[in-house]
N, C-alpha and C positions, 0 to 999 in steps of 0.2 A: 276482304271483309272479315270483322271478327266472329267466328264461332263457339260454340260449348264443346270444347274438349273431346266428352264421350263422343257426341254429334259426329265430331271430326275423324278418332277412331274408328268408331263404326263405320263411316265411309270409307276407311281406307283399307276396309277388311280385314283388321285386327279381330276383331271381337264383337260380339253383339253389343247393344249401347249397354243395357244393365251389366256387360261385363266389364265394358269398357268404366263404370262406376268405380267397380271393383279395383279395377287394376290404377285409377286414379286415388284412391281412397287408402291403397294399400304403398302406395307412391312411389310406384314403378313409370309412373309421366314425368317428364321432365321438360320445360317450352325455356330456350334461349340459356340453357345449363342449369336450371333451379328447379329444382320439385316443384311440382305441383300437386295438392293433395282437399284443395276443393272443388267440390261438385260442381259449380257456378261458375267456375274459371272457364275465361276465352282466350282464342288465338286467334293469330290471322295465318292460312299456310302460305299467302304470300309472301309475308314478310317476317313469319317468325318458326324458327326451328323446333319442329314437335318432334320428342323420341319416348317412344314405349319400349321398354325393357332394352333401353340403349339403341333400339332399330330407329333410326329418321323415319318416319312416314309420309313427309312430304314430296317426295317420288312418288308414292301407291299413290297420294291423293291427285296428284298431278294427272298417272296414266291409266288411271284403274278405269277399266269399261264395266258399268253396271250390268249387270245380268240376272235376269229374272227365270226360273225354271219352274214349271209344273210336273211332277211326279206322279204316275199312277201308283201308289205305295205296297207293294203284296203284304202279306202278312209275313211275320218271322224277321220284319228291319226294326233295329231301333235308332229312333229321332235323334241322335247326339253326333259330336264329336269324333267321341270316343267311348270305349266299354270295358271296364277292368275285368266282365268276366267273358270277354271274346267273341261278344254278340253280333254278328253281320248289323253293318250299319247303312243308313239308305243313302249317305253320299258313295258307297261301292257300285251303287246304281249309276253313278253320271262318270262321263272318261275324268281323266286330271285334267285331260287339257280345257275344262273350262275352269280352274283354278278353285283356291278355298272356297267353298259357297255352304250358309247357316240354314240350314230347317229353322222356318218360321214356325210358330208355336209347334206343338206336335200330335203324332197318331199313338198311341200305344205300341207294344212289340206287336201285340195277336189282334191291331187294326186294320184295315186295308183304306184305302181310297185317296182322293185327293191332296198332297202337300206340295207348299210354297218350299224352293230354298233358294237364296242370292245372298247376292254379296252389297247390297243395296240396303245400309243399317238406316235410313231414313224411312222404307217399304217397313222393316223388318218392326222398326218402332210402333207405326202409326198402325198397324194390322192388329198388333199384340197389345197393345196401350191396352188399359182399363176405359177409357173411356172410346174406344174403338168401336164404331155401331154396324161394324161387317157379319150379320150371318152368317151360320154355316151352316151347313144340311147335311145327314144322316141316316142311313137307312140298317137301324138292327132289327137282330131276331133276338125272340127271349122264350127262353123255357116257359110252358104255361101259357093260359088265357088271364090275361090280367082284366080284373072287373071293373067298369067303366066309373068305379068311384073310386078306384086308385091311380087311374090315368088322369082324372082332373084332377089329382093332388101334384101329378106332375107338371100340368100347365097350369096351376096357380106359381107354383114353386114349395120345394119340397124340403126337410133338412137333410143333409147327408153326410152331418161329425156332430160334435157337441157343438161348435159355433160357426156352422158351415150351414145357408140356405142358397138356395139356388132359386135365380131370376125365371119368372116366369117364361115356358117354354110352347112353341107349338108342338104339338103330336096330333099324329094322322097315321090310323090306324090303315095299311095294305091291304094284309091279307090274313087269313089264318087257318091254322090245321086242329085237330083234336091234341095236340101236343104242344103245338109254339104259336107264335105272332107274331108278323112283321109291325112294325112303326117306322112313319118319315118323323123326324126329330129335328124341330131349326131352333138351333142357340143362337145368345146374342153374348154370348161370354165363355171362357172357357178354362174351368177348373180341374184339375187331374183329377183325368180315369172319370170325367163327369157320369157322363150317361151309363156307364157299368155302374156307378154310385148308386145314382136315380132309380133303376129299377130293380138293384138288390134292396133299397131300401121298402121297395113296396112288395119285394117275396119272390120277383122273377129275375132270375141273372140272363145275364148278356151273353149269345154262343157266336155272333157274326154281329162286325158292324164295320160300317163303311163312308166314308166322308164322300158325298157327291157334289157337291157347289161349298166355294170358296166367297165368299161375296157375287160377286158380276161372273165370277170362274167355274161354267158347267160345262164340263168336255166329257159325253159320252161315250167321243169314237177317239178316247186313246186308252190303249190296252191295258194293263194290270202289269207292271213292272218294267213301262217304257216311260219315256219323257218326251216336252219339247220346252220349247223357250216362249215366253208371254212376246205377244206383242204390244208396240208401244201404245198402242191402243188399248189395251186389257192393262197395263198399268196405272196407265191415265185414269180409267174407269175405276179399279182397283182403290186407288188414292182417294176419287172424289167418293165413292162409296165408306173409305174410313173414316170421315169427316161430317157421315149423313148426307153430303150432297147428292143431285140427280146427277149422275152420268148424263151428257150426251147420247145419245142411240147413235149405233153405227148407222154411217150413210153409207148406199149405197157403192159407192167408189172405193172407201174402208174395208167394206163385207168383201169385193174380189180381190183389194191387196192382202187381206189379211191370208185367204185361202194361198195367194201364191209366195206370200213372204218366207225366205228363209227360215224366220223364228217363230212358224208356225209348222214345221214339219216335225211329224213324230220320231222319237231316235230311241233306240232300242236300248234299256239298260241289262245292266249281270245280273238278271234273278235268275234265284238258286229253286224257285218252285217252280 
């Protein structure tokens, strides 16, 4: 069956699809010995020969096992790749042997909490899309008491550049001391460095913040710089939540496989805090 190129990259754990754009655009693709250099081009890996930068990928697409990973994120990792100025990265946190795997959208360097990474460019797409209706949840602290008519400026939506607003957010205030504030914070989009944006914009910076729920994905009892693997159930869920749909509820039978599944045990990664 014929596919979209990037589509086909991305599952074959080349590159994320936006890069795999790139690297089609720049026309480093090549399907049956001919460039390819539009966006809209398809293949079939049945029956037709795809090479990125001269690598065939029609083996990766053949054996490649999808893998989906949860991260407790410490602070002090950054979300990439790679880092020209030698920044500990958060795939140092997972062994090799579960092979190249992309951080879905990302935390900051001085974030903590919840992150997606796999090798599954179809998850990777639909989570990150713009038109993606996945939640996410948030729990910062901010210098100061901020006054209850600069917090509804934040759940209207707020501006934070010259042509930058931001979609209406929930906030729910925790706790607070004579000095700071907690806030729970649920986006429904996700612009860099948002929430540190949002509330320097209304006078109080951001000293702690933490990602707790991914869409369907709230794991309280995994530790601050370990991981496990989603199960096929939390994927499933994960996909029909990108899409707006209702997840099914776990049934009962699901709820004890999940606890004794392999891809639900926690594994300990190399954090340096």
């Amino acid at each position: 069956m014929q596919q979209r190129l990037q589509k086909l990259i991305a599952a074959a754990g080349i590159a994320s699809r936006r890069h795999a754009e790139e690297l089609i655009t720049a026309g480093h693709v090549n399907v049956n010995g001919k460039i390819v250099i539009e966006l809209g081009a398809k293949a079939d890996p049945e029956s037709d020969h795809i090479k990125v930068k001269g690598r065939l990928i029609n083996p990766l697409l053949k054996d490649r096992e999808k893998i989906h990973i949860l991260l407790n994120k410490p602070r002090g990792y950054l979300c990439s790749m790679s880092d020209p100025e030698g920044r500990p990265l958060v795939t140092e946190l997972l062994p090799s042997a579960l092979g190249r795997l992309y951080p879905v959208g990302r935390l900051d360097f001085n974030s903590e909490g919840l992150l997606l990474l796999t090798n599954d460019g179809e998850l990777t797409n639909v989570v990150t899309s713009a038109k993606s209706r996945i939640a996410k949840v948030y729990q910062v602290k901010v210098k100061g008491l901020p006054p209850a008519n600069a917090i509804e400026r934040l759940r209207r939506g707020i501006a934070i550049g010259d042509k930058e607003r931001t979609k209406p957010a929930e906030v729910k205030e925790l706790r607070s001391s004579d000095s700071n504030a907690w806030f729970e914070i649920t986006l429904h989009e996700g612009r860099n460095q948002q929430i540190r944006r949002m509330f320097d914009a209304i006078g109080h910076s951001v000293t702690k913040l933490k990602r707790t729920q991914i869409g369907p994905l709230d794991d309280k009892r995994l530790p601050l710089g370990e991981w496990r693997s989603l199960t096929l159930t939390e994927v499933r869920r994960l996909k029909s939540a990108s899409a707006g749909k209702i997840a099914p509820p776990l049934r009962p039978k699901e709820t004890r496989a999940r606890s004794k599944s392999p891809g639900s045990k926690v594994r300990k990664g190399r954090s340096r805090f």
